[in-house]
N, C-alpha and C positions, 0 to 999 in steps of 0.2 A: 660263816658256817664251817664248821672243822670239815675233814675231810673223813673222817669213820662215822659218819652221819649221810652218807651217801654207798656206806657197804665196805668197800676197798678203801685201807689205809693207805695215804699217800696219794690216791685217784680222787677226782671231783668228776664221778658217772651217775647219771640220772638210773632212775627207778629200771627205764624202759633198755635204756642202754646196757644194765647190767642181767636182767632177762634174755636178750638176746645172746650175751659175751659166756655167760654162766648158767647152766642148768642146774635149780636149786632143785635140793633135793630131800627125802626123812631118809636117815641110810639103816635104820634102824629104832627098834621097838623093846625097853626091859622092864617087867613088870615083877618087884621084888614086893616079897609078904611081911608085916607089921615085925618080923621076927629077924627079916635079914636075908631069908631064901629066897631064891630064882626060883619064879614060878612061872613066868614066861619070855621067848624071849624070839624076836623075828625080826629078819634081816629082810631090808623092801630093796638094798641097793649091794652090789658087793663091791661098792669102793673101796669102804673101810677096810682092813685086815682084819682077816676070820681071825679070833679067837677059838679056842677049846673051851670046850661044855667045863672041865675044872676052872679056868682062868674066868670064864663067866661065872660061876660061883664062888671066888674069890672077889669081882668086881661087883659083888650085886654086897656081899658081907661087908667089904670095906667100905664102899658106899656108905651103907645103913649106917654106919662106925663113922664115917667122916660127918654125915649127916647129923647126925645126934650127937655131935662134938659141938659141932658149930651151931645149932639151936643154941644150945646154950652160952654163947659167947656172945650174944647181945648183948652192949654196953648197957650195963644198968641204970645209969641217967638218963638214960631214953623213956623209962617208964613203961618200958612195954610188959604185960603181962604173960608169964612163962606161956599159957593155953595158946598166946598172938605170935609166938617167937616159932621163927620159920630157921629151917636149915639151908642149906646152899640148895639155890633153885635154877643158876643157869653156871654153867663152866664150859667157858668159850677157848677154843685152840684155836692156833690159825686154817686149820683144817678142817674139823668141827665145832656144832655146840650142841654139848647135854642139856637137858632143858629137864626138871622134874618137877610132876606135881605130885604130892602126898595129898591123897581122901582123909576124911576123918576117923579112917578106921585106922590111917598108918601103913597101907599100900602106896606104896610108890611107883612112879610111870617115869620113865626114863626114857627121853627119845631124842636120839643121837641124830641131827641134820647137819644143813650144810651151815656156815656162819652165819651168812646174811639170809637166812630160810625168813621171811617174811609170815608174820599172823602164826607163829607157832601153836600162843595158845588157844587160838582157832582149833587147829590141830589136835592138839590136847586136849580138849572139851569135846570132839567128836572120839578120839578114842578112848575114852571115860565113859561117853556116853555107849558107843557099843560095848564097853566091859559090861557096865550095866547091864543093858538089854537083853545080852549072848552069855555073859558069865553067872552077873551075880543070879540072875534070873534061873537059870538050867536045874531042875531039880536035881540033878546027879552031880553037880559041881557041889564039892568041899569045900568053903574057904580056907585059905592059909596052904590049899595042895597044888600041887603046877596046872595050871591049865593045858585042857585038851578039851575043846571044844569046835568042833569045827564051823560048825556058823560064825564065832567069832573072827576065826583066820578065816572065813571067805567075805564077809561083810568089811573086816578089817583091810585085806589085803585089794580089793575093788576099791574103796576109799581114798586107799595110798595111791591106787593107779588113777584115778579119774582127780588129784587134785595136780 
């Protein structure tokens, strides 16, 4: 068994032993629209280094831009069809890992955790699911405009704190 199949490169730590040593954690939440904009964006931990509201809308642009590069650089012998070809879904640091999921409409979910954050897309599927519930649903919500919804950041951020 390698040893980055247990979390820490280099350590051979069980599941139980690295819950104890490390407290995982989602340090952060970015919700970019089919277009490339920052439409929402919430910090659940402030380990990471704050960013600036420009420097977040610069990371949400080049994203979309790195994203839609690399869809399309699926080796074509693979046979996959353009509609199946996915862009960069997880980018691991040794200090974080992005984890995104793009819906069928071409929003994408950004959620920046710790490396070894266990069941992320757990995670993902319940904050997809309160977008649903609190955004898409909200008569007064626009798609494609930043979200302000406050049901969603109260139901969101109780979620973050009870896992």
């Amino acid at each position: 068994m390698n040893d980055h199949q247990h979390g820490f490169p280099g350590q051979s730590l069980d599941s139980k032993c690295i819950a104890g040593l490390y407290s995982l954690v989602v340090f952060s939440l970015i919700i970019i629209n089919k277009a490339g904009g920052l439409v929402y964006n919430r910090d659940f931990n402030n380990a990471l280094n704050k960013i600036s509201v420009n420097d977040l809308l610069v990371l949400a642009g080049t994203f979309h831009g790195v994203h839609a590069i690399t869809k399309s650089l699926t080796p074509s012998v693979l046979g996959v069809p353009s509609k199946e070809r996915t862009g960069i879904e997880v980018l691991e640091s040794s200090h974080f890992r992005l984890t995104c999921f793009q819906t069928f409409t071409g929003t994408k979910f950004l959620l920046f955790t710790e490396p070894y954050q266990p069941n992320v897309d757990t995670i993902m599927k319940k904050v997809y699911e309160l977008y649903a519930d609190y955004v898409t649903k909200n008569p007064f919500y626009q798609l494609e405009m930043p979200i302000r919804c406050e049901t969603f950041d109260r139901h969101l951020l109780s979620y973050m704190r009870a896992k």
